[in-house]
C-alpha positions in Angstrom: -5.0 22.7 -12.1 -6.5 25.9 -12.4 -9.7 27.9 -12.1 -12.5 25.3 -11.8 -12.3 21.8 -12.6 -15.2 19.3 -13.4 -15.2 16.1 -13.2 -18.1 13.0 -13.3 -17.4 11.5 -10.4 -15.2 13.2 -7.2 -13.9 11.0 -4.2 -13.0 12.5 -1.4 -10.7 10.3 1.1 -8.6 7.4 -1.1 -9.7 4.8 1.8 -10.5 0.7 0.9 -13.7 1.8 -0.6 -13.4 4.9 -2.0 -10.1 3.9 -4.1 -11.8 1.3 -5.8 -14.7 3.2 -6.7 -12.7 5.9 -8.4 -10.3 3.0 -10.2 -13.2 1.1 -11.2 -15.1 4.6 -12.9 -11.9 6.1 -14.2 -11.6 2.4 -16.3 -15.2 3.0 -17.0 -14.6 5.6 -18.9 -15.9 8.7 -16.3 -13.2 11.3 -15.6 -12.5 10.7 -11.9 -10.3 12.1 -9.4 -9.3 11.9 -5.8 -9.0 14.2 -3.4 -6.6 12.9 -0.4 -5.1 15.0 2.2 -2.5 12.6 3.9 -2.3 9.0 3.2 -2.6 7.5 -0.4 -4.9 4.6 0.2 -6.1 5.8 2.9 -5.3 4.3 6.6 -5.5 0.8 6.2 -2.0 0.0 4.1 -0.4 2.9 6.2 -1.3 3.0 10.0 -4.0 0.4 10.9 -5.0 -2.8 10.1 -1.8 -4.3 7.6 1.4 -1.9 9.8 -0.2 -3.2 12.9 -0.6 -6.8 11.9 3.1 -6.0 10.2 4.3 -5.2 13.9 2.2 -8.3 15.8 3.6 -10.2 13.3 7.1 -9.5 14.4 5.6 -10.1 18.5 4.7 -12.8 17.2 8.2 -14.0 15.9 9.7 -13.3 18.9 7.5 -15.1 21.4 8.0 -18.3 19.1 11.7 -18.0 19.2 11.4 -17.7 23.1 9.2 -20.5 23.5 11.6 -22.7 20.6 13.0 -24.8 23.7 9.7 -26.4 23.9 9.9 -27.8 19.8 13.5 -28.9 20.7 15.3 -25.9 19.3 18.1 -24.4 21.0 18.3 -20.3 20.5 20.5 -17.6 22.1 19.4 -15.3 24.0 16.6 -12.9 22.2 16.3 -9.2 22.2 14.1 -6.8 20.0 15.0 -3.8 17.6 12.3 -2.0 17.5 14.1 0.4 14.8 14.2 -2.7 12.9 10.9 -3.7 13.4 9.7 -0.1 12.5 11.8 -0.2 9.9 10.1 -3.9 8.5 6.7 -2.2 8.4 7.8 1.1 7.0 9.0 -1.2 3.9 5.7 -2.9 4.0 3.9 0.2 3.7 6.7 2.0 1.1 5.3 -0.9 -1.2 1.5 -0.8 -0.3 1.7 3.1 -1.6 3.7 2.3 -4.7 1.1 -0.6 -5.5 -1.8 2.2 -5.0 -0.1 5.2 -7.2 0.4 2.6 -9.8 -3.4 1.4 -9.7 -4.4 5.0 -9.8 -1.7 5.5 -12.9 -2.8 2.9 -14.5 -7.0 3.5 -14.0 -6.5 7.3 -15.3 -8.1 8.5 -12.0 -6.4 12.0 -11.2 -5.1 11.9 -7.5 -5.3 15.4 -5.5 -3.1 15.8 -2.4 -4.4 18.4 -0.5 -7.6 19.1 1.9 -10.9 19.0 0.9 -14.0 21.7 1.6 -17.2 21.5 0.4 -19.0 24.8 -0.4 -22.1 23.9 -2.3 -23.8 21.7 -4.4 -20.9 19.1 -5.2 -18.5 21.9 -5.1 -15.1 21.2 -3.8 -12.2 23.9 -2.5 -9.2 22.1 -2.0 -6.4 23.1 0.1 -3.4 21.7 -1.9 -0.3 19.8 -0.1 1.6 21.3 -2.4 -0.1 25.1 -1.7 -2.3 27.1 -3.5 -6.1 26.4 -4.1 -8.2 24.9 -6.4 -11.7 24.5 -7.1 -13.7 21.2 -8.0 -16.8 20.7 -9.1 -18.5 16.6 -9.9 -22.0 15.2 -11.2 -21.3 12.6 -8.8 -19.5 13.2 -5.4 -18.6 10.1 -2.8 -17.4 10.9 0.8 -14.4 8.2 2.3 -13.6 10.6 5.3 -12.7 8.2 7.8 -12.1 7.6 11.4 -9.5 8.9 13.7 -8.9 8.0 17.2 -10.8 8.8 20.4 -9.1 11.0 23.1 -11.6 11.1 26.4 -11.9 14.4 28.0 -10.0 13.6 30.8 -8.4 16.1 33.1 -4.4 16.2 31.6 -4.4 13.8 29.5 -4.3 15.5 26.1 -1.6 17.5 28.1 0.3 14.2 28.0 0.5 13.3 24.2 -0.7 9.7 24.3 0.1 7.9 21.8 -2.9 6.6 19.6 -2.4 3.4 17.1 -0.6 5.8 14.7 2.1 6.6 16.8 2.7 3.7 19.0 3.1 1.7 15.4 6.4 4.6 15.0 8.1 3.5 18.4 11.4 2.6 17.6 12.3 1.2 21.0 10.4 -0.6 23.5 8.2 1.3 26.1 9.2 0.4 29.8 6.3 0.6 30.8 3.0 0.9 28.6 -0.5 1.6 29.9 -3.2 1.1 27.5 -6.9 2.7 27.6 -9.3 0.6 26.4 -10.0 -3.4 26.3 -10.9 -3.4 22.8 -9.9 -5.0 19.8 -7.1 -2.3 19.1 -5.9 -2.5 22.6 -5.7 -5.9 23.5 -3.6 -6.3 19.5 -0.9 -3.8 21.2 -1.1 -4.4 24.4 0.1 -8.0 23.6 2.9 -7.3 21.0 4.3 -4.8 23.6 4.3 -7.2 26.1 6.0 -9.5 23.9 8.8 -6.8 22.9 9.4 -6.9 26.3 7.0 -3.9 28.0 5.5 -3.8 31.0 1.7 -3.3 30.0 -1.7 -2.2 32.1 -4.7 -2.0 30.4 -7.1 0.0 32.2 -10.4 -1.0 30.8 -14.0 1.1 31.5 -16.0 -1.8 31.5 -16.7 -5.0 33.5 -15.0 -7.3 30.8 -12.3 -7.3 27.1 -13.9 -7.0 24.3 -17.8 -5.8 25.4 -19.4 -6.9 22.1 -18.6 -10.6 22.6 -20.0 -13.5 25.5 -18.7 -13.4 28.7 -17.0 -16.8 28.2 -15.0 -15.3 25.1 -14.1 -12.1 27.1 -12.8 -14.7 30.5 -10.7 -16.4 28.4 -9.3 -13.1 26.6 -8.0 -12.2 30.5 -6.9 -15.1 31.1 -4.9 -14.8 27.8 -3.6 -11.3 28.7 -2.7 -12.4 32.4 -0.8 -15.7 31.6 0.9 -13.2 28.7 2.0 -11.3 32.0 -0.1 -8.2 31.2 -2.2 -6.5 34.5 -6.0 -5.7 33.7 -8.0 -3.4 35.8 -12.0 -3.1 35.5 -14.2 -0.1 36.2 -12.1 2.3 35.7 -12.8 6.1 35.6 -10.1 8.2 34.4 -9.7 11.1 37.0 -6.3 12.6 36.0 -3.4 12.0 33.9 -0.2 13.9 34.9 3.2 13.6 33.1 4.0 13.3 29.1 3.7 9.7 27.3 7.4 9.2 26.4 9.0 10.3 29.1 6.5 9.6 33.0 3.6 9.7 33.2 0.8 8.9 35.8 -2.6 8.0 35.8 -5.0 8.5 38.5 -8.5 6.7 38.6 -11.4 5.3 40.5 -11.9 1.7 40.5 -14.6 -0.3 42.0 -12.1 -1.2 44.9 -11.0 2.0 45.3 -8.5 5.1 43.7 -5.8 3.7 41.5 -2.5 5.2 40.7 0.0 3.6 37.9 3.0 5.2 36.7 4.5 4.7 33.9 6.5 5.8 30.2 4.1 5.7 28.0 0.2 5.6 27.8 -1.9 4.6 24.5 -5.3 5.4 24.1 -7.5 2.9 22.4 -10.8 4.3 23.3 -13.2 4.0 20.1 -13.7 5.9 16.8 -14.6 9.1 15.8 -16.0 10.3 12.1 -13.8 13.2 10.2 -16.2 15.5 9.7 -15.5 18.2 11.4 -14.8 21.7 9.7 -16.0 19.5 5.8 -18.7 21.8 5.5 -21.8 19.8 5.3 -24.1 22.4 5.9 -23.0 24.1 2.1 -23.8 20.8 0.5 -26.9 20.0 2.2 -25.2 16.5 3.6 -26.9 15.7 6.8 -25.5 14.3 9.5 -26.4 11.6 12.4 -26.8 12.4 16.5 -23.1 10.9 16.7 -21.5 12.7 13.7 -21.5 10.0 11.0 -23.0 11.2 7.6 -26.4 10.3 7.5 -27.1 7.4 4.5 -30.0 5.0 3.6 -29.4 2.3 3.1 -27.9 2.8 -0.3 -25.4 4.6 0.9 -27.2 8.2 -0.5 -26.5 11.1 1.8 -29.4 13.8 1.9 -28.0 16.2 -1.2 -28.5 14.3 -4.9 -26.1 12.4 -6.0 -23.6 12.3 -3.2 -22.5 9.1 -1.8 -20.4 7.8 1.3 -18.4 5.2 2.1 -17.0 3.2 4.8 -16.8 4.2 8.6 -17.5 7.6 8.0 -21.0 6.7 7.0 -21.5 4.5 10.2 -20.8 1.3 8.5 -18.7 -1.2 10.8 -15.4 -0.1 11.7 -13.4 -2.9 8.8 -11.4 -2.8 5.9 -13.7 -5.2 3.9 -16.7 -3.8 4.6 -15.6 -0.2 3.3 -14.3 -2.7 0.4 -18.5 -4.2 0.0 -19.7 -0.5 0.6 -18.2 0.1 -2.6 -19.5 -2.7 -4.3 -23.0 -1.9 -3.1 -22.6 1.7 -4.7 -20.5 -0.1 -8.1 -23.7 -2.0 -8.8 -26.4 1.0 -8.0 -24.8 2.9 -10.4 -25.4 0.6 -13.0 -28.8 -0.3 -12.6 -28.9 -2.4 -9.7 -30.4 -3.1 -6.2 -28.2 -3.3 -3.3 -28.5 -2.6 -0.1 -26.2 -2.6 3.4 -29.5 -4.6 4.9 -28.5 -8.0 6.8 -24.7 -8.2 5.7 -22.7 -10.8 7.5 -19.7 -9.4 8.5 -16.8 -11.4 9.7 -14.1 -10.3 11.9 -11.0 -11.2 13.5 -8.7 -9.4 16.6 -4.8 -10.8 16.1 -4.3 -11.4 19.3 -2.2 -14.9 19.5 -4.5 -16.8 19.5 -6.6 -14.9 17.6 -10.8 -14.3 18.0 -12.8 -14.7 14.8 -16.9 -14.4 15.0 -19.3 -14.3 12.2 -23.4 -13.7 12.8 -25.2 -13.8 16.6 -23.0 -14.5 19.4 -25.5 -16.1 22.2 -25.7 -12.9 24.4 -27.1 -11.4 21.0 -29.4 -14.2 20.1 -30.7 -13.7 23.7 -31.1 -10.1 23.9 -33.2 -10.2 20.4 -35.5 -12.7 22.6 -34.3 -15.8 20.3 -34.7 -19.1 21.3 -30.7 -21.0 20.1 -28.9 -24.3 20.4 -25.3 -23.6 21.7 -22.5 -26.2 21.5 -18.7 -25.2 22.1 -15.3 -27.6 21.7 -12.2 -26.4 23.7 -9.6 -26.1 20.9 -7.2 -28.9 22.5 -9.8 -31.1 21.3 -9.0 -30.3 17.4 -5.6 -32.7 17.0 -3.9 -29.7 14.6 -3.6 -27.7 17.9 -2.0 -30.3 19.7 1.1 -31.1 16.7 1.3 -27.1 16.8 1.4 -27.1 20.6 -1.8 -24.3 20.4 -4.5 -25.9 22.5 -5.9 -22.1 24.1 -9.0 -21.3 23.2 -12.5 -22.8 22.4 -15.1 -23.2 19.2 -18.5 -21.9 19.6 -21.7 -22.3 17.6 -25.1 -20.6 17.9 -27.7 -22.4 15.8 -31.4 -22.0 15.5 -33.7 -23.7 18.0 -36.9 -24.5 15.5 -34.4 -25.0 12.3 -30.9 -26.0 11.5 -29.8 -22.6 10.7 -26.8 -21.8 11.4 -26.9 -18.0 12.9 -23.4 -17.7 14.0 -20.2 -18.7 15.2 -17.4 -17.9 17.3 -13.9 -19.0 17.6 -10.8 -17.9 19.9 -7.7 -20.5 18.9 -4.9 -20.7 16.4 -6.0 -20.0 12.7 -9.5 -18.6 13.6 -9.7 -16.8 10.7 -9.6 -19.1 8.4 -12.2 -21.7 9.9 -14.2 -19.0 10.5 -14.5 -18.4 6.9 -16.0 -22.1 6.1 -18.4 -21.5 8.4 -19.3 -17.7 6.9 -19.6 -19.5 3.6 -22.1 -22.2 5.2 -23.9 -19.7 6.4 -24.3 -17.5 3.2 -25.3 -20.6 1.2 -28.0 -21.0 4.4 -26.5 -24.6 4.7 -27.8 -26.1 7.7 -25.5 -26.6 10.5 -25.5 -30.6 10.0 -23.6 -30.2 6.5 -20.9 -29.3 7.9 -21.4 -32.0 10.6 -21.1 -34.4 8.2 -18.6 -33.1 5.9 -15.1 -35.5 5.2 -12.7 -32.4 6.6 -8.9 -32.5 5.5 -7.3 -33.9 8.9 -5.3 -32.8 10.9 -6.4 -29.3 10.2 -8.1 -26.7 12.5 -11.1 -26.9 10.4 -11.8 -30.8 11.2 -12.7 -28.8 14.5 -16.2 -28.2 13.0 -16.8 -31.6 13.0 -16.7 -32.4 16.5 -18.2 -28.5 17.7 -21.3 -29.3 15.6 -21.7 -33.1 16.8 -22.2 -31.3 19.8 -25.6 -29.1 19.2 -28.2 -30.4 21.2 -30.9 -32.4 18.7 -34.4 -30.3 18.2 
């Protein structure tokens, strides 16, 4: 490429919704490329959501074969390669990125490996991989920047070289001992695979329970997960210092409601939130605005502030998920042609793989209450749904919030074996506004976890 090429439509970042945006153009007929600095497909199929489910998959594997005794199996002793596991995902992701460079092959989109600049009106310098530079110029330009993880200014602790999902998911052995920052959804997925390889683990967590979005009653059983999985929990905790490099010692000192707390230990991951890539992209030339928190500023279209630029995913504060990037697309797929859609009211699902998992769709209760709505709650421990107890996974409950003056169901919440998937039946109820009492009275396959829903939704009180 030399000099100045033009192009219809530019993506920058080859994330979940920006790669099918430029695949489904670039088969449209519009001359399309992709500008990507790092990771073709950006960092779901290459270090987030599939390598890290690749790796709890393989925790998961080896707390089974532990536990085979108790389904009348007799095993050896078991121990864990974690060059082996590495090595499992790593072959995973080898094939994610030859599926994506075919797509892009085979949609005629041009793919650009290099770093992107903007410097005017949907002008693009590029920084390629390769060296040199080129220039770009599109009618249509769509930002898929991303996320990267959160280091808290803490005294010494960028001195330390945590490790962040990206590089804990490289480990090719087994940390001795593993602290984690952050109760979230991210830490609680590696605190308990590491445990489960065999690591000592601490989460330290800033808050007053796991997983802050979700109900007290979800987040008490979450630590009492963690703590029968052998893994300490602290609450309230204020980083003060970290001392040491992650790898080889290191030591963390904090304030605790109960006092100073001191752990020591090999490694430390930080799993403290998000935050957007746009730093140094140079907004300012292009006129892209951007919010208090430094997400790019959208309506709800998905239109930045300069004509005819779009953005996508996390990077334009949409919810932090794979398939939501992936509707993001779709919502600027059918704009283009003509239609009307907006990122107004979406229900979005999501699940944590923890073991069991934690699946919610719509209002959990502490939501419905602090939007001053009146609910009907019912919940069903999961040892009451006969699948769990031929699988010998009873942990967990079912939990539905329905509408007090209606039979709307506004949202549901589920921590036990195969959340996911009963989740789903009930996200589909709920977009076809079925009322709550359809599935009540719906002939579910038996035994299966989704014959739950029966017997959770017998439960809600009668208006």
């Amino acid at each position: 490429m030399a000099g100045t090429t033009h192009f219809d439509a530019l993506v920058i970042g080859s994330g979940e919704g920006g790669k099918y945006l430029a695949w489904h153009l670039a088969r449209s007929g519009q001359r399309t490329a992709v500008v990507e600095r790092r990771w073709v497909g950006g960092s779901c199929p290459n270090i987030n959501c599939l390598p890290s489910k690749n790796e709890i998959w393989s925790s998961h594997v080896a707390s089974l074969i532990r536990a085979a005794g108790d389904y009348g199996i007799s095993t050896g002793p078991v121990t864990v390669n974690m060059e082996r596991v590495r090595a499992r995902k790593r072959e995973m992701v080898d094939g994610l990125i030859a599926m994506h460079l075919a797509q892009f092959k085979s949609s005629g989109a041009e793919l650009i490996m290099g770093q992107a600049r903007l410097i005017g009106d949907r002008k693009v310098e590029v920084s390629l991989n390769s060296g040199g530079t080129v220039m770009v110029t599109a009618d249509k330009l769509f930002l898929n920047l991303g996320t990267h993880a959160a280091i808290p200014e803490v005294p010494g602790l960028k001195n330390a070289v945590p490790l962040t999902h990206v590089e804990a998911l490289e480990l090719d052995r087994v940390p001795g001992h593993l602290i984690v920052v952050g109760g979230g959804y991210v830490g609680l997925e590696l605190a308990q695979a590491f445990r489960r390889f065999g690591a000592e683990v601490t989460i330290l967590e800033h808050g007053d329970q796991l997983a802050g979005r979700e109900d007290e009653d979800v987040a008490g059983a979450l630590l009492d997960m963690m703590r029968n999985e052998g893994v300490t929990v602290h609450f309230g905790v204020r980083l003060r210092e970290v001392t040491g490099r992650s790898g080889e010692s290191v030591t963390v000192l904090a304030d605790t409601p109960s006092g100073i707390l001191t752990v020591n230990a090999s490694d430390i991951l930080v799993a403290a939130g998000r935050v957007p890539n746009t730093e140094g992209v140079g907004f300012e030339e292009a006129g892209v605005e951007l919010t208090e928190r430094g997400f790019i500023a959208v309506n709800n279209r998905l239109e930045t502030s300069a004509p005819n630029v779009w953005a996508i995913g996390e990077v334009a504060g949409s919810a932090q998920f794979t398939h939501v990037s992936f509707d993001d697309y779709r919502i600027i797929r059918d704009n283009l042609a003509g239609g009307d859609r907006s990122t107004r009211q979406r229900l979005i699902p999501y699940v944590m793989f923890t073991e069991p998992p934690l699946a919610r769709v719509g209002l959990s209760e502490g939501e419905a209450a602090r939007a001053g709505m009146t609910v009907r709650t019912a919940t069903l421990p999961i040892e009451m749904v006969l699948r769990s107890r031929t699988m010998s996974q009873t942990r967990g409950f079912m939990k539905a919030v329905v509408a007090a003056d209606s039979d709307r169901i506004l949202g549901f919440t589920m921590l036990g074996a195969e959340a996911g998937e009963v989740m789903a039946v009930v996200q589909t109820a709920m977009l076809a506004d079925m009322p709550y009492t359809g599935l009540r009275d719906a002939i579910i396959a038996h035994p299966t976890m989704a014959e739950g829903l029966n017997g959770l939704l017998a439960r809600v009180p009668v208006r």
